[in-house]
GUMIKE-885750 format. One record per residue: x, z, y of N, C-alpha, C in turn. Coordinates in steps of 0.001 Angstrom, whole numbers, padded with zeros to 6 digits, always signed. Example, Ala and Ser with C-alpha at 12.3 -4.5 7.8 and 13.67 -1.06 7.14 Angstrom:
! residues 2
+013190+007800-005690+012300+007800-004500+013200+007800-003300;+012850+007080-002250+013670+007140-001060+012900+007870+000030;
***
This chain:
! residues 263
+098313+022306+019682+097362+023328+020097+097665+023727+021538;+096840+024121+022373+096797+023879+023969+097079+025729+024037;+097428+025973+024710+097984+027471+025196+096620+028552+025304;+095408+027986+025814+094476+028522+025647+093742+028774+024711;+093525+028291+023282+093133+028057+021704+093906+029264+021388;+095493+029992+021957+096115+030627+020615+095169+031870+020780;+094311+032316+021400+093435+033362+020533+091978+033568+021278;+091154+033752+020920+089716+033984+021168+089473+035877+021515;+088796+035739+023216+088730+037454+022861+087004+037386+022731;+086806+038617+021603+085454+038877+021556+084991+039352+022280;+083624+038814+022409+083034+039333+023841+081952+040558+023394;+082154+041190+022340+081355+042587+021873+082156+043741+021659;+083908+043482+021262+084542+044702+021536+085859+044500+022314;+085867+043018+022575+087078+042965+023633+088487+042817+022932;+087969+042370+021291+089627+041930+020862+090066+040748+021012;+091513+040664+020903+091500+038830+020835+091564+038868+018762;+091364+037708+018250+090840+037493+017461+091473+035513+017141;+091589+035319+016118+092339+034023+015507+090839+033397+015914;+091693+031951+016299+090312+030917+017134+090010+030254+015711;+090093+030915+014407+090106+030309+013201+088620+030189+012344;+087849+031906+013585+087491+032760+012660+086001+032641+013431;+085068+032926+012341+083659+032721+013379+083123+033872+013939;+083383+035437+012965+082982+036436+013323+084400+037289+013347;+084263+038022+014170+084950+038972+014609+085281+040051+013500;+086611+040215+012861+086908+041232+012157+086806+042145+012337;+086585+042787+013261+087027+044534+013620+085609+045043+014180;+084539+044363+014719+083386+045155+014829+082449+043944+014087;+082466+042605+013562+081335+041737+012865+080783+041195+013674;+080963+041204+015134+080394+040282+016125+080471+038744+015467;+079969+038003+016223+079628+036589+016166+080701+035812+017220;+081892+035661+016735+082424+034788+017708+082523+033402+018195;+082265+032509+017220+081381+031318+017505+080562+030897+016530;+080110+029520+016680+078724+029587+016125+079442+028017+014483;+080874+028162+014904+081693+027398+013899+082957+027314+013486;+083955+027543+012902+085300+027337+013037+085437+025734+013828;+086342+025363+014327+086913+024476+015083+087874+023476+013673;+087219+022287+014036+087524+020827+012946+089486+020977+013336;+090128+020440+012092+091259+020854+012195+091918+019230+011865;+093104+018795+012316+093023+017456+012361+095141+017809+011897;+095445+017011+011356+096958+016914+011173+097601+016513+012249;+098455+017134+012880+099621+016775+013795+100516+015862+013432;+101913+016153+014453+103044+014720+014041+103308+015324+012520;+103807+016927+012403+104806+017134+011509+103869+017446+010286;+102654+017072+010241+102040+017370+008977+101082+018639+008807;+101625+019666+010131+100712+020828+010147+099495+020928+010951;+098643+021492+010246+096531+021542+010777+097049+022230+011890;+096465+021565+012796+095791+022102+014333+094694+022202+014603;+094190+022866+015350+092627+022410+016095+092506+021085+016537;+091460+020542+016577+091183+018572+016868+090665+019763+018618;+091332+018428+019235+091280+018796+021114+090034+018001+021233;+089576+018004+022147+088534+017446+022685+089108+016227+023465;+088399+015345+024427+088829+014744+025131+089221+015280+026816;+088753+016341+026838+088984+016997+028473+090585+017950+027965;+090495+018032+026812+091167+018563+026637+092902+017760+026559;+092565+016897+025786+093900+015595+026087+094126+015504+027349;+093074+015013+028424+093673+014673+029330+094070+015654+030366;+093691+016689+030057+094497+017796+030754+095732+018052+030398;+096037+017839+029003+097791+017979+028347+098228+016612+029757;+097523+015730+028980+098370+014606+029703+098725+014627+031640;+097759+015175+031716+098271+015502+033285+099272+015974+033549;+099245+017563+032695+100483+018245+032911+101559+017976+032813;+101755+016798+031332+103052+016514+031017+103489+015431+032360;+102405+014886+033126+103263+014173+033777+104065+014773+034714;+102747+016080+035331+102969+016477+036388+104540+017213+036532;+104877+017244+035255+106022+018315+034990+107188+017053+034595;+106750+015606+034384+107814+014658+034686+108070+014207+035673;+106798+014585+037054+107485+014480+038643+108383+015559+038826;+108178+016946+038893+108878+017908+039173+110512+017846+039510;+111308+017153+038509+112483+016966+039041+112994+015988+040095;+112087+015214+040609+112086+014808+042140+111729+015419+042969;+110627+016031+042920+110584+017021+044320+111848+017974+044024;+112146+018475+043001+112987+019657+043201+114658+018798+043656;+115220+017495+043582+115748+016837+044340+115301+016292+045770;+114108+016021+046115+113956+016456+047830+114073+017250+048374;+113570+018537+047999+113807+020214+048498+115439+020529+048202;+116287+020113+047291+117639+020437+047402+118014+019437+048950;+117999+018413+048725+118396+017664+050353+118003+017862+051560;+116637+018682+050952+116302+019567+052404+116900+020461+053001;+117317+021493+052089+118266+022465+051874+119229+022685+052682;+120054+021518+052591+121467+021369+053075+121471+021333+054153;+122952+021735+054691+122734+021887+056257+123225+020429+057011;+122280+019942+056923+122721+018366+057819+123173+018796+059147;+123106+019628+060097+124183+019619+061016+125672+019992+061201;+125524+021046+059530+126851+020788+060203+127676+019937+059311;+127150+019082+058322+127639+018089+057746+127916+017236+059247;+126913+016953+059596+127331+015619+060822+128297+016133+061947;+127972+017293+062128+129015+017835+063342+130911+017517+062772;+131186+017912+061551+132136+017410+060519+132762+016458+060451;+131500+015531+059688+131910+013655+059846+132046+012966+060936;+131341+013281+061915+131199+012368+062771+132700+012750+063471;+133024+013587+063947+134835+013391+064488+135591+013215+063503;+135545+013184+062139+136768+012917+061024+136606+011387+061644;+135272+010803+061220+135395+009393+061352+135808+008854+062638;+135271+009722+063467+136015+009148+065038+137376+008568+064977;+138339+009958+064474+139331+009705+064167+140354+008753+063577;+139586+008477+061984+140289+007400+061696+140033+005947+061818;+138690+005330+062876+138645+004593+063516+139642+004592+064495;+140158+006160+065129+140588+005759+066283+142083+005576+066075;+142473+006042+064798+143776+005601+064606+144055+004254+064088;+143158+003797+063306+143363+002550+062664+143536+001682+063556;+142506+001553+064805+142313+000462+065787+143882+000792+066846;+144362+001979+066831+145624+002107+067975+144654+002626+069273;+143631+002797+069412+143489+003465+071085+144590+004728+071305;+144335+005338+072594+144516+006768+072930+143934+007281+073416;+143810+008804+072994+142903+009524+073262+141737+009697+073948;+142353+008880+075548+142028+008671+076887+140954+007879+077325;+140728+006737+076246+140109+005639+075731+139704+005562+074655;+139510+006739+074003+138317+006841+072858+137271+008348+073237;+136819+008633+074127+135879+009640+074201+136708+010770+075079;+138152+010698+075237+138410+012271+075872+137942+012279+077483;+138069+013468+077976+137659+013383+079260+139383+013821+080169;+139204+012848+080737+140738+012688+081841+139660+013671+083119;+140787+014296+083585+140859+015096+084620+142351+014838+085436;+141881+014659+087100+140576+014643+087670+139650+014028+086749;+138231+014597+087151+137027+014167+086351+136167+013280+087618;+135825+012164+087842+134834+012017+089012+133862+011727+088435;+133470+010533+087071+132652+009658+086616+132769+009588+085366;+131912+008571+084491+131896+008404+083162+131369+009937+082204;+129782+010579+082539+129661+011921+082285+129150+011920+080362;+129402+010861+080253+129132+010467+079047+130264+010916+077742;+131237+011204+078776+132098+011619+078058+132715+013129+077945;+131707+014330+078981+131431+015299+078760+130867+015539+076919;+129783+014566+076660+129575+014086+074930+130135+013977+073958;+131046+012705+074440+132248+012386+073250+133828+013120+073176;+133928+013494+074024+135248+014755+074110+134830+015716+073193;+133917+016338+072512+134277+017408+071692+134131+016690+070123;+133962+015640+070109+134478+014806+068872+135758+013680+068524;+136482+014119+070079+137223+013037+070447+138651+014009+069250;+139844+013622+068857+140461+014621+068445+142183+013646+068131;+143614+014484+068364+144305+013943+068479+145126+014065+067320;+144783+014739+066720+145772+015502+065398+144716+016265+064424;+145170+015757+063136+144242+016088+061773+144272+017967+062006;+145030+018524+062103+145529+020113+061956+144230+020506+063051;+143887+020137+063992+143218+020772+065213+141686+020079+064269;+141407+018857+064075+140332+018767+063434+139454+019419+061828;+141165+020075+061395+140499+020787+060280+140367+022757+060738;+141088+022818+061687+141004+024277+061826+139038+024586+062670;+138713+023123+063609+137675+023525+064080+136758+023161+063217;+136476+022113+062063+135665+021517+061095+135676+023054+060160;+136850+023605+059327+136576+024791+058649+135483+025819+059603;+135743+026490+060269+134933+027115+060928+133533+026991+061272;+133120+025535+061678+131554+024888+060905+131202+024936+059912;+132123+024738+059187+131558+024582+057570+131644+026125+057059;+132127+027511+057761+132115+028517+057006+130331+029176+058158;+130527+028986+059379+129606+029922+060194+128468+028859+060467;+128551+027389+060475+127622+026496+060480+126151+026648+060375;+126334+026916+058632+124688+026610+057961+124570+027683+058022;+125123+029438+058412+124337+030305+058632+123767+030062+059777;+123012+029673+061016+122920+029124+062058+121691+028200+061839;+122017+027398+060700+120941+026547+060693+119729+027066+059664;+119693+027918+058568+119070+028793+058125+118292+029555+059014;+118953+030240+060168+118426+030473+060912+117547+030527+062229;+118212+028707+062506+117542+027994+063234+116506+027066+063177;+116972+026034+062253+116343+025182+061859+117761+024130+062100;+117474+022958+061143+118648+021791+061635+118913+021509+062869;+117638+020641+063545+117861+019980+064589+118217+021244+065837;+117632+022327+065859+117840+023450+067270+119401+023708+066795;+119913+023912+065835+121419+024523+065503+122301+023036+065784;+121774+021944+065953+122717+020995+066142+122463+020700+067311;+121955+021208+068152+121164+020659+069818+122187+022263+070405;+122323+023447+069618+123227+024022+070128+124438+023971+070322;+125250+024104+069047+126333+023584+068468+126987+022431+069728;+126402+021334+069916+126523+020612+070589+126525+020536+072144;+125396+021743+072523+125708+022094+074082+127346+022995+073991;+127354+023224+073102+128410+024766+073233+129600+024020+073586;+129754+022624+072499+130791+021844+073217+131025+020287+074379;+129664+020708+074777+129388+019750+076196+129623+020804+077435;+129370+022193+077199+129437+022645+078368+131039+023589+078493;+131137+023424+077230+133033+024096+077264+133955+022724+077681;+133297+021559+077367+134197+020455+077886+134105+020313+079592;+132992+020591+080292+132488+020863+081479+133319+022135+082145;+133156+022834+081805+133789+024514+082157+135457+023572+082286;+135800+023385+080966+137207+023197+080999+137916+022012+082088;+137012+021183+082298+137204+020077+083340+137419+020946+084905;+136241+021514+084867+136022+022149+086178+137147+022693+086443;+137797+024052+085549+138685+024550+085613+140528+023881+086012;+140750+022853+085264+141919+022291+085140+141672+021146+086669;+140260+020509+087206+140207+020242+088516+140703+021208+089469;+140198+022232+089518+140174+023169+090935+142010+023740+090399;+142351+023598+089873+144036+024003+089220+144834+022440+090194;+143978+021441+090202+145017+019562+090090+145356+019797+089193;+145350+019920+087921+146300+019563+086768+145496+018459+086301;+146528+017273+085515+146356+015586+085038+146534+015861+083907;+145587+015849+083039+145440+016261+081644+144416+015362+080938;+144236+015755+079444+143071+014886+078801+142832+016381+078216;+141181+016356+078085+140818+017386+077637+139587+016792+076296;+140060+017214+074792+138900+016878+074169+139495+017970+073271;+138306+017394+072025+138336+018235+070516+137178+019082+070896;+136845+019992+069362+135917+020749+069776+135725+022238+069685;+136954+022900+070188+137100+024606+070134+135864+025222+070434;+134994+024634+071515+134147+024998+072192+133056+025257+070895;+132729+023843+070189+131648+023890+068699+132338+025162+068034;+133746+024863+067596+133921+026119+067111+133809+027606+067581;+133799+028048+068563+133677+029064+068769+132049+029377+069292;+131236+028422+069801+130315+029233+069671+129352+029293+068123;+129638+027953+067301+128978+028708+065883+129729+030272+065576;+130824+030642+065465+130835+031907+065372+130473+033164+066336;+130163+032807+067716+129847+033727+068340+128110+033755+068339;+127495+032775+068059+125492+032912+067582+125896+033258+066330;+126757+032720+064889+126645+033697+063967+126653+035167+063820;+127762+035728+064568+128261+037475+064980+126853+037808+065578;+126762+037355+066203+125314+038134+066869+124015+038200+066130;+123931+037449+065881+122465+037353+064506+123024+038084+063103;+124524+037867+062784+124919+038784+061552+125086+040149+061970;+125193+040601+062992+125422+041780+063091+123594+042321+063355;+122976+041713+064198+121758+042037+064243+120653+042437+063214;+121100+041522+061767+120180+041601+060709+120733+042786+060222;+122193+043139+060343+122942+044118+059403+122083+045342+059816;+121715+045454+061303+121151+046690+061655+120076+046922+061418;+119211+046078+061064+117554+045852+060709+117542+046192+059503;+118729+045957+058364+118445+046114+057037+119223+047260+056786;+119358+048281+057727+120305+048953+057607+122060+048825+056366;+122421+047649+056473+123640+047620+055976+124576+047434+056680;+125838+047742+055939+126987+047145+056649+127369+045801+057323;+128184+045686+058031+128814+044634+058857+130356+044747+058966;+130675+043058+058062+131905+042631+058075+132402+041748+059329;+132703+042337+060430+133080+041587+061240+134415+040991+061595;+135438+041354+060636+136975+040983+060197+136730+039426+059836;+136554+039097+059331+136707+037444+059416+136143+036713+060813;+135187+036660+060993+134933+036005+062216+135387+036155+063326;+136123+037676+063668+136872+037762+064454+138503+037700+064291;+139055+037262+063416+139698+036491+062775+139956+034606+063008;+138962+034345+063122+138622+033123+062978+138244+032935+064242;+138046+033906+065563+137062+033281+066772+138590+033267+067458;+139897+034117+066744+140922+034155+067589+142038+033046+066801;+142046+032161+066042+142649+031286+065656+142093+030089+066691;+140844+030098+066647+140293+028992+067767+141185+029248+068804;+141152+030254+069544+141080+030976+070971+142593+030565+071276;+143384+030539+070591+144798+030322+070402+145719+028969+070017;+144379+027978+069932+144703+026416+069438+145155+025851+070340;+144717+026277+071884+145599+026022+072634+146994+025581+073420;+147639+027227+072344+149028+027172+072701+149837+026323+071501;+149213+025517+070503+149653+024511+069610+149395+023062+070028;+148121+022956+070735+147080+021833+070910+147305+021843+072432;+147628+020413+072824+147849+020385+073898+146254+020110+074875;+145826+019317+074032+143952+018851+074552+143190+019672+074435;+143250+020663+073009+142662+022290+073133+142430+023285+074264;+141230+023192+075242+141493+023644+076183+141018+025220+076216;+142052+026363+076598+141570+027942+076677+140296+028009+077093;+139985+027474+077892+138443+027362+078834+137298+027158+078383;+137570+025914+077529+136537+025152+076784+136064+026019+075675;+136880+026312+074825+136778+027009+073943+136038+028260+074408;+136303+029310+075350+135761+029944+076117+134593+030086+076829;+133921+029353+077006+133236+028617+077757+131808+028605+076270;+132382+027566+075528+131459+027333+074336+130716+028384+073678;+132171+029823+073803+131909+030949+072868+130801+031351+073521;+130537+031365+074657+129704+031974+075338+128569+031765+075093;+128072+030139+075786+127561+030085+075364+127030+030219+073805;+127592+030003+072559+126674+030699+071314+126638+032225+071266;+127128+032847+072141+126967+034272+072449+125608+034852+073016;+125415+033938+074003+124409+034094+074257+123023+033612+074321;+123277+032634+073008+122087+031933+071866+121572+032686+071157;+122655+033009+069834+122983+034400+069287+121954+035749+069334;+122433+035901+071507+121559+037356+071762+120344+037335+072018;+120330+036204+072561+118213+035792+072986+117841+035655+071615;+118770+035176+070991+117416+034793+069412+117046+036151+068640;+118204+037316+068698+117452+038401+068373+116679+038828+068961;+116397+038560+070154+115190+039097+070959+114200+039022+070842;+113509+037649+070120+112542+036870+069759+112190+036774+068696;+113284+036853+067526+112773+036200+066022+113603+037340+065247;+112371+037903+064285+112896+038425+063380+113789+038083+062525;+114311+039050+061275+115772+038817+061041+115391+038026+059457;+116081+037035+059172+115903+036431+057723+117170+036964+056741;
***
Protein backbone atom coordinates (compact mmCIF):
# COMPACT_ATOMS: atom_id res chain seq x y z
CA UNK A 1 0.00 0.00 0.00
CA UNK A 2 1.57 3.41 -1.23
CA UNK A 3 1.78 6.13 1.67
CA UNK A 4 -0.93 8.08 0.08
CA UNK A 5 -3.97 5.20 0.21
CA UNK A 6 -3.38 5.06 4.25
CA UNK A 7 -6.43 7.37 4.55
CA UNK A 8 -9.02 9.25 2.48
CA UNK A 9 -10.10 12.86 3.78
CA UNK A 10 -13.77 13.63 3.18
CA UNK A 11 -14.42 16.31 1.25
CA UNK A 12 -18.00 17.21 3.16
CA UNK A 13 -16.66 17.32 6.76
CA UNK A 14 -12.96 17.17 6.42
CA UNK A 15 -12.27 13.75 8.17
CA UNK A 16 -9.74 11.37 7.14
CA UNK A 17 -11.63 8.21 6.88
CA UNK A 18 -10.33 4.26 5.99
CA UNK A 19 -9.71 4.22 1.98
CA UNK A 20 -11.86 0.95 2.71
CA UNK A 21 -15.01 2.72 3.00
CA UNK A 22 -17.39 4.31 0.36
CA UNK A 23 -19.33 6.65 2.60
CA UNK A 24 -18.12 8.58 5.21
CA UNK A 25 -18.93 7.52 8.83
CA UNK A 26 -19.26 10.54 10.78
CA UNK A 27 -21.48 12.84 8.56
CA UNK A 28 -22.80 9.91 5.50
CA UNK A 29 -21.09 11.77 2.81
CA UNK A 30 -20.22 9.83 -0.31
CA UNK A 31 -16.62 9.15 -0.36
CA UNK A 32 -16.19 7.23 -3.41
CA UNK A 33 -18.26 5.91 -5.84
CA UNK A 34 -16.52 2.10 -4.82
CA UNK A 35 -14.35 0.41 -2.34
CA UNK A 36 -10.92 -0.19 -4.04
CA UNK A 37 -10.30 -4.14 -5.56
CA UNK A 38 -8.01 -5.73 -2.97
CA UNK A 39 -5.34 -8.11 -4.34
CA UNK A 40 -2.93 -10.43 -1.89
CA UNK A 41 0.56 -9.27 -1.20
CA UNK A 42 3.98 -11.26 -0.61
CA UNK A 43 2.92 -12.24 3.03
CA UNK A 44 -0.62 -13.24 2.31
CA UNK A 45 -2.24 -9.94 3.56
CA UNK A 46 -5.22 -7.87 1.26
CA UNK A 47 -3.95 -4.64 0.04
CA UNK A 48 -5.39 -2.25 -2.29
CA UNK A 49 -4.55 -3.53 -6.17
CA UNK A 50 -2.16 -0.22 -7.34
CA UNK A 51 -2.76 0.94 -10.52
CA UNK A 52 -0.14 1.11 -13.06
CA UNK A 53 1.02 4.92 -12.46
CA UNK A 54 0.98 3.85 -9.38
CA UNK A 55 3.79 0.92 -9.62
CA UNK A 56 5.81 2.89 -11.47
CA UNK A 57 6.04 5.58 -9.21
CA UNK A 58 7.02 2.95 -6.24
CA UNK A 59 9.49 1.82 -8.72
CA UNK A 60 11.11 5.08 -9.32
CA UNK A 61 11.47 5.81 -5.87
CA UNK A 62 12.93 2.63 -4.88
CA UNK A 63 15.54 3.27 -7.32
CA UNK A 64 15.93 6.69 -6.72
CA UNK A 65 16.68 5.87 -3.05
CA UNK A 66 19.20 2.98 -4.44
CA UNK A 67 21.27 5.95 -6.07
CA UNK A 68 21.29 8.00 -2.94
CA UNK A 69 24.21 6.33 -1.32
CA UNK A 70 26.49 7.51 -4.12
CA UNK A 71 25.79 10.89 -4.19
CA UNK A 72 25.92 10.93 -0.46
CA UNK A 73 29.65 9.35 -1.12
CA UNK A 74 30.46 12.26 -3.64
CA UNK A 75 29.31 15.03 -1.28
CA UNK A 76 31.41 13.27 1.62
CA UNK A 77 34.68 13.64 -0.85
CA UNK A 78 33.59 16.91 -1.47
CA UNK A 79 33.63 17.67 1.99
CA UNK A 80 37.07 17.04 2.81
CA UNK A 81 39.61 19.40 2.92
CA UNK A 82 41.82 18.50 -0.10
CA UNK A 83 44.22 21.25 0.65
CA UNK A 84 45.27 20.58 3.41
CA UNK A 85 45.48 16.90 2.78
CA UNK A 86 47.93 17.85 -0.17
CA UNK A 87 49.75 20.60 1.63
CA UNK A 88 50.60 17.34 4.19
CA UNK A 89 51.47 14.67 1.60
CA UNK A 90 53.10 16.32 -0.72
CA UNK A 91 56.34 17.21 1.71
CA UNK A 92 55.97 13.77 3.71
CA UNK A 93 56.49 12.31 0.24
CA UNK A 94 59.12 14.78 -0.76
CA UNK A 95 60.84 13.53 1.99
CA UNK A 96 61.02 10.03 1.75
CA UNK A 97 61.91 10.20 -1.86
CA UNK A 98 64.46 12.44 -0.73
CA UNK A 99 65.90 10.19 1.69
CA UNK A 100 65.65 7.03 -0.10
CA UNK A 101 67.45 8.45 -3.26
CA UNK A 102 70.49 10.15 -0.75
CA UNK A 103 70.17 13.90 -2.13
CA UNK A 104 70.72 16.97 0.25
CA UNK A 105 68.68 19.30 1.10
CA UNK A 106 70.42 21.78 -1.23
CA UNK A 107 69.51 19.65 -4.21
CA UNK A 108 66.11 18.69 -3.53
CA UNK A 109 64.03 22.04 -3.49
CA UNK A 110 65.84 24.15 -0.59
CA UNK A 111 66.79 27.58 -1.38
CA UNK A 112 70.76 28.26 -0.80
CA UNK A 113 71.52 31.75 0.08
CA UNK A 114 73.21 33.87 -1.42
CA UNK A 115 70.05 33.58 -3.53
CA UNK A 116 70.76 34.94 -7.29
CA UNK A 117 68.70 32.34 -9.55
CA UNK A 118 66.67 29.20 -9.78
CA UNK A 119 63.20 31.24 -8.38
CA UNK A 120 61.53 28.08 -8.68
CA UNK A 121 62.70 27.18 -5.70
CA UNK A 122 61.22 30.08 -3.72
CA UNK A 123 58.15 26.98 -4.49
CA UNK A 124 59.80 23.96 -3.48
CA UNK A 125 61.58 25.17 -0.21
CA UNK A 126 58.50 25.19 1.86
CA UNK A 127 58.03 21.46 1.06
CA UNK A 128 61.60 20.84 0.99
CA UNK A 129 62.24 19.36 4.79
CA UNK A 130 65.32 17.91 6.68
CA UNK A 131 64.06 16.09 9.71
CA UNK A 132 60.66 14.12 10.37
CA UNK A 133 60.18 16.29 13.97
CA UNK A 134 60.09 19.78 11.94
CA UNK A 135 57.73 18.06 9.30
CA UNK A 136 55.30 16.82 11.87
CA UNK A 137 55.22 19.92 14.16
CA UNK A 138 54.35 22.11 10.82
CA UNK A 139 51.95 19.22 9.12
CA UNK A 140 49.99 19.06 12.81
CA UNK A 141 49.20 22.61 12.70
CA UNK A 142 47.56 22.22 9.02
CA UNK A 143 45.78 19.52 9.90
CA UNK A 144 44.38 21.27 13.23
CA UNK A 145 43.82 25.21 11.62
CA UNK A 146 43.83 23.95 7.86
CA UNK A 147 40.21 22.93 6.94
CA UNK A 148 38.94 25.73 9.13
CA UNK A 149 40.29 28.01 6.29
CA UNK A 150 39.04 26.01 3.67
CA UNK A 151 35.37 25.92 4.94
CA UNK A 152 35.84 29.20 4.83
CA UNK A 153 37.45 29.74 1.75
CA UNK A 154 36.86 27.37 -0.54
CA UNK A 155 39.70 24.55 -1.45
CA UNK A 156 41.49 25.93 -4.19
CA UNK A 157 41.68 30.01 -2.62
CA UNK A 158 42.89 28.31 0.95
CA UNK A 159 45.53 26.35 -0.96
CA UNK A 160 46.61 29.36 -3.37
CA UNK A 161 47.02 31.01 0.21
CA UNK A 162 48.52 28.63 2.37
CA UNK A 163 50.99 28.42 -0.32
CA UNK A 164 51.81 32.16 -0.92
CA UNK A 165 52.29 32.35 2.94
CA UNK A 166 55.13 29.94 2.35
CA UNK A 167 56.59 31.35 -0.99
CA UNK A 168 56.76 34.69 0.39
CA UNK A 169 58.21 33.71 4.02
CA UNK A 170 60.80 31.70 1.95
CA UNK A 171 61.43 35.13 0.00
CA UNK A 172 61.38 37.44 3.19
CA UNK A 173 63.72 34.83 4.76
CA UNK A 174 66.23 34.76 1.77
CA UNK A 175 66.19 38.46 1.58
CA UNK A 176 66.91 38.71 5.13
CA UNK A 177 69.86 36.11 5.69
CA UNK A 178 71.30 37.93 2.06
CA UNK A 179 71.54 41.50 3.33
CA UNK A 180 73.07 39.62 6.89
CA UNK A 181 75.97 37.37 4.05
CA UNK A 182 75.02 34.50 5.94
CA UNK A 183 75.59 30.83 3.71
CA UNK A 184 72.74 28.92 4.73
CA UNK A 185 69.91 26.61 3.21
CA UNK A 186 66.66 27.84 3.97
CA UNK A 187 63.48 25.46 3.55
CA UNK A 188 60.49 23.66 5.36
CA UNK A 189 57.34 25.26 5.89
CA UNK A 190 56.95 27.48 9.25
CA UNK A 191 55.81 30.10 7.02
CA UNK A 192 52.42 27.50 5.82
CA UNK A 193 52.34 26.98 9.34
CA UNK A 194 51.99 30.05 10.74
CA UNK A 195 49.97 31.77 8.47
CA UNK A 196 47.05 28.97 8.51
CA UNK A 197 46.90 29.96 12.10
CA UNK A 198 47.17 33.55 11.81
CA UNK A 199 43.87 33.71 8.77
CA UNK A 200 42.36 31.12 11.23
CA UNK A 201 42.69 33.67 14.59
CA UNK A 202 41.36 36.32 12.61
CA UNK A 203 38.23 34.86 11.06
CA UNK A 204 37.81 32.79 14.57
CA UNK A 205 37.91 35.59 16.51
CA UNK A 206 35.79 37.63 14.04
CA UNK A 207 32.79 35.14 13.90
CA UNK A 208 33.12 34.88 17.84
CA UNK A 209 32.11 38.60 17.82
CA UNK A 210 29.26 38.39 15.29
CA UNK A 211 27.73 35.53 17.23
CA UNK A 212 28.34 37.12 20.22
CA UNK A 213 30.36 34.16 21.88
CA UNK A 214 33.37 33.46 23.41
CA UNK A 215 36.91 33.13 22.03
CA UNK A 216 39.49 30.49 22.79
CA UNK A 217 42.54 31.93 21.74
CA UNK A 218 45.02 29.70 24.07
CA UNK A 219 45.73 27.09 21.64
CA UNK A 220 46.56 28.85 18.60
CA UNK A 221 48.58 31.04 20.32
CA UNK A 222 50.18 28.23 21.73
CA UNK A 223 50.78 26.69 18.60
CA UNK A 224 51.73 30.09 16.50
CA UNK A 225 54.69 30.14 19.25
CA UNK A 226 55.94 26.50 18.92
CA UNK A 227 56.29 27.40 15.13
CA UNK A 228 57.93 30.77 15.98
CA UNK A 229 60.57 28.92 18.01
CA UNK A 230 61.43 25.90 15.49
CA UNK A 231 64.05 27.84 14.72
CA UNK A 232 66.16 27.61 17.65
CA UNK A 233 65.87 23.52 17.16
CA UNK A 234 65.74 23.64 13.23
CA UNK A 235 68.55 24.83 11.70
CA UNK A 236 66.65 25.50 7.97
CA UNK A 237 63.60 26.83 10.08
CA UNK A 238 63.96 30.26 9.32
CA UNK A 239 62.67 33.16 12.26
CA UNK A 240 61.82 35.32 9.20
CA UNK A 241 60.10 32.99 7.11
CA UNK A 242 57.97 31.88 9.51
CA UNK A 243 57.34 35.54 10.26
CA UNK A 244 56.93 36.70 7.20
CA UNK A 245 54.17 33.85 6.31
CA UNK A 246 52.30 34.76 9.64
CA UNK A 247 51.70 37.85 8.19
CA UNK A 248 50.86 37.35 5.50
CA UNK A 249 47.69 34.89 6.71
CA UNK A 250 47.19 37.79 9.07
CA UNK A 251 46.41 39.76 6.76
CA UNK A 252 44.18 37.32 4.56
CA UNK A 253 42.44 36.58 7.71
CA UNK A 254 41.68 40.60 8.12
CA UNK A 255 40.52 41.54 4.53
CA UNK A 256 38.28 38.47 4.49
CA UNK A 257 36.36 39.81 7.42
CA UNK A 258 35.90 42.81 5.66
CA UNK A 259 34.13 41.32 2.82
CA UNK A 260 32.43 38.03 3.71
CA UNK A 261 30.18 37.32 6.24
CA UNK A 262 30.81 34.98 9.07
CA UNK A 263 29.93 31.02 8.54
Amino acid sequence: MSETELSVVCKSCGAEVSPYVTECPYCGARVRKRAPDLERGGDGALEPKQSRRERRREEKARQKAAREPRFTVSASLAARPWASIALILIPAVALVVRIAIGNALEDFGGVIVPFDSEWWRLVTAPFAYLSVGYLFAVDLAIALFGPGLERRFGTLPAFLLLLACGVLGTLAASAVADQRDVVTVIAGGNGIALGAIAAWFMLARFESRVNGEGFEAAGALVAAAVILLLPVLVPTADFWGGLAGGLVGLLAGFTATRFHSPR
